[in-house]
C-alpha positions, -999 to +999 in steps of 0.1 A: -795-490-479-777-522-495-749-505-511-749-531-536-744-517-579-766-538-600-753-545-635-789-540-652-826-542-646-832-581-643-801-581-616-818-551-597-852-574-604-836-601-582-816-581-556-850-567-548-865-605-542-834-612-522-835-617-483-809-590-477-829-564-490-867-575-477-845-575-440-832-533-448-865-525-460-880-539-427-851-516-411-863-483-429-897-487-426-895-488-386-873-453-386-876-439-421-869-403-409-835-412-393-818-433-423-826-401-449-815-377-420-780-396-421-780-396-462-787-360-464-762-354-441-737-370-460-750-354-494-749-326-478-713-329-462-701-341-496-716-316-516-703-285-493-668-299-495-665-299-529-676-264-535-649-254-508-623-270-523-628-267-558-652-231-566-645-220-531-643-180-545-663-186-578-700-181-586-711-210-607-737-228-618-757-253-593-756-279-620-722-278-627-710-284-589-740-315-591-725-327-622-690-329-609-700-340-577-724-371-591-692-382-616-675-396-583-688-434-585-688-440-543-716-403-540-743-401-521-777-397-546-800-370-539-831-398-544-818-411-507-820-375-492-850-354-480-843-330-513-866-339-543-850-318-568-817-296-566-835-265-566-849-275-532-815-281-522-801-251-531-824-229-518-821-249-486-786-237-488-794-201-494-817-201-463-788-219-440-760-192-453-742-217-469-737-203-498-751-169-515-777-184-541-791-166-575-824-174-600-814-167-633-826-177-669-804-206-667-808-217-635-793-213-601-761-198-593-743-204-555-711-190-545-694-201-517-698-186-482-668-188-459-684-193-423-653-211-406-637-201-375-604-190-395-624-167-422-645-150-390-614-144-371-601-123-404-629-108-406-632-095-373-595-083-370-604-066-402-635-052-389-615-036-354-586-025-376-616-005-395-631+003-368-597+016-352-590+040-384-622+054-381-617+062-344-584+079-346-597+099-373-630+113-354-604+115-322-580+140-343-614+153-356-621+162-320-586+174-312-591+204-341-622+218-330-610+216-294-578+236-308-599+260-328-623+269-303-595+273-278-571+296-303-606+314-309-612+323-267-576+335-269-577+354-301-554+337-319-577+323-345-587+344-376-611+332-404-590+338-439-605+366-461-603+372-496-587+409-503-583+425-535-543+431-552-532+467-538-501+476-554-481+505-533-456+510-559-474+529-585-495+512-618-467+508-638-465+473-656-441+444-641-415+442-664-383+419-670-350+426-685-324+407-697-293+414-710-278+396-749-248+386-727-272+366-702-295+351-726-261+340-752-246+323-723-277+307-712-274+290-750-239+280-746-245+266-716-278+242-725-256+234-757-230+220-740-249+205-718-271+188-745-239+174-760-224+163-726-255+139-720-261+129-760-223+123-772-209+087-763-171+082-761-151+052-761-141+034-724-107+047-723-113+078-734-142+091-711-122+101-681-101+126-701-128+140-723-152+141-688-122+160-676-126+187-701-161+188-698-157+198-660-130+221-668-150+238-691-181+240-667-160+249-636-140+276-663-178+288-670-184+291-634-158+310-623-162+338-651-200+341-637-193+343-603-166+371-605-194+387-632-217+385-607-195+398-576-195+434-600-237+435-603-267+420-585-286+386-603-314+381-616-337+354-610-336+334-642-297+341-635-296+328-601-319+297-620-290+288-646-262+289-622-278+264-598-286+238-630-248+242-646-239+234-606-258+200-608-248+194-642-210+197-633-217+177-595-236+152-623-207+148-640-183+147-613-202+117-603-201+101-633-168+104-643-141+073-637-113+079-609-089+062-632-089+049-668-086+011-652-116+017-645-134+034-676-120-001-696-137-023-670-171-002-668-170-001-708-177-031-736-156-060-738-150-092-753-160-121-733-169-146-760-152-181-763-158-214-775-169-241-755-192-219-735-233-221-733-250-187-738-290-176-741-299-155-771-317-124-761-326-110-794-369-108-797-361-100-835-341-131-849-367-153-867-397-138-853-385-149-816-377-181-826-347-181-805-355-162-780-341-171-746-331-206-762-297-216-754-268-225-775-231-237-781-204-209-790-184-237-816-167-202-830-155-165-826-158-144-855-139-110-846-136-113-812-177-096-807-194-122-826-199-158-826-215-190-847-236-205-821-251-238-821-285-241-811-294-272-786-326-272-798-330-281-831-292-279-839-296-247-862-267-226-864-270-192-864-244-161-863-251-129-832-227-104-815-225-105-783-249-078-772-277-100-777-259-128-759-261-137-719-244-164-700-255-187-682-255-194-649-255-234-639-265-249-608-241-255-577-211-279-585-214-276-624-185-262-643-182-231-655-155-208-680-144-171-658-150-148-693-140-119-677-117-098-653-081-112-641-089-150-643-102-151-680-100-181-698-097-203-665-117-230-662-138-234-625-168-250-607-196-230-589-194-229-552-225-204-542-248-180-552-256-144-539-288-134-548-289-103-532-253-091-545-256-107-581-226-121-579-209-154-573-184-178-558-163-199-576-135-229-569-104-227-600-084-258-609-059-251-587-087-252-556-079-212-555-116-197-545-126-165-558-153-146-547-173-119-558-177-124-596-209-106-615-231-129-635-215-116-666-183-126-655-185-163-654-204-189-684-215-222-683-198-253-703-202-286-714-191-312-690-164-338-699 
């Protein structure tokens, strides 16, 4: 009623004595019932809000949502309210659908119940869109037995029966047979296909030796087909042919157009000082490094560098598999490690998410588009 804090019991002692309080006790005793209406109202009001915002989709303990509800200094206490004890309030909750409530061994448990417009608007959309599925299935439902009964008037329905095997042919076992010739090409064949897909080759050398692979296939084909032009195929025949077909299409696909293009597709050196790179290696000092970022100060070798860490300055020696550049923020500059503008210095222009690539502006205020993320580095600014 007074709104007033007392500082300790002989200052509550005289605020009670005090004018201002006799004339607000004079107030409440005419309308009692309407000044604890307005301060359970408010509890209550205060209370909800709070468990909407904060354990809106949590059950939790009643005391715990009191306890962080009472440590705001400017709350509404639950002596001013028509609520004795929280359990009285809680229940009251339960019985208004406020929130789901729940007796246990140590003590109440509420969860929050979602009754505005927003949450009853979901859930009737939800509750059509159920009802909708349903519908559609009992309507094709309907459609089938209409079909059947109609297809059985006509009769052009028949109920499937189980028969027993009746062989025409005689009882004489099934039996397969293949020639040496057919299974000892079947081995060459998964051979060199095993060694097709396991042996690696350098960059520049992959379009020739693919080359020889597909001659060797298509020289493999040709010798079947005119083999099998003389006599009929067999089914595990006919099988092989159609998988040394996709292996050679496979390989067709794979193989470069020209060796330009094997060197670029293959491993090379992009490593230079100056340039910031992120260690990718899990393994180095129990992922101490991992995805920290550091200096190139030298290249050892051309695929190896001493990098200097930014973060605690260690210095520490990796090739450049486990390295990847870094990509700075619009504006920055940045070192072109790769392709025909390597070694150039440039600043970053955009960024294409989608295509993994980016734009860059050189020195000369040439712009060149199009370069992979592995193409370009970040460095230090002057």
């Amino acid at each position: 009623m007074c709104q007033k804090q007392c500082r300790d019991e002989n200052g509550f002692k005289c605020h009670r004595m005090s004018d201002g309080h006799q004339r607000q006790m004079q107030l409440f005793v005419q309308d009692p019932n309407r000044f604890m209406d307005e301060f359970s109202q408010e509890f209550e009001k205060g209370f909800m809000q709070l468990m909407s915002h904060s354990y809106r989709s949590q059950r939790v303990l009643a005391n715990t949502v009191y306890c962080d509800f009472i440590s705001n200094r400017h709350h509404t206490h639950m002596n001013s309210t028509i609520w004795v004890t929280l359990s009285n309030f809680v229940q009251y909750l339960g019985r208004t659908n406020q929130c789901t409530i729940d007796k246990t061994p140590k003590g109440w448990y509420i969860q929050y119940v979602d009754n505005t417009p927003e949450a009853r608007m979901r859930a009737a959309a939800q509750q059509a869109l159920e009802e909708g599925e349903v519908s559609s299935e009992r309507r094709h439902a309907v459609q089938l037995q209409r079909a059947i009964a109609e297809c059985k008037k006509d009769g052009g329905f028949k109920e499937s029966e189980f028969t027993e095997l009746q062989r025409k042919e005689g009882d004489a076992p099934i039996a397969f047979s293949m020639s040496s010739g057919s299974a000892s090409a079947i081995a060459t064949a998964s051979a060199n296909a095993s060694a097709a897909s396991v042996v690696k080759v350098p960059a520049a050398e992959g379009a020739g030796k693919n080359k020889n692979v597909l001659a060797a296939f298509e020289g493999n084909d040709e010798d079947e087909v005119q083999d099998s032009r003389k006599r009929k195929l067999s089914t595990v025949e006919k099988i092989r042919l159609e998988h040394e077909e996709t292996k050679r299409q496979k390989l067709q696909q794979d193989a470069p157009d020209s060796p330009s293009e094997s060197s670029s597709s293959g491993s090379e050196p992009w490593l230079c000082e100056g340039i910031i790179v992120k260690v990718m290696n899990q393994d180095l000092a129990g992922g101490k490094y991992y995805r920290k970022k550091g200096k190139v100060v030298r290249v050892r070798q051309q695929f190896a560098a001493e990098i200097r860490m930014v973060e605690g300055r260690d210095l520490i020696r990796l090739d450049q598999e486990m390295l990847e550049t870094v990509i700075p923020n619009l504006g920055k500059p940045v070192m072109v490690v790769k392709g025909p503008f390597r070694g150039k210095a440039a600043r970053m222009r955009t960024v294409d998410l989608e295509g993994f690539c980016v734009s860059v502006e050189l020195d000369d205020s040439r712009v060149v588009e199009g370069l992979r993320y592995d193409q370009v580095c970040k460095i230090e600014e002057n």
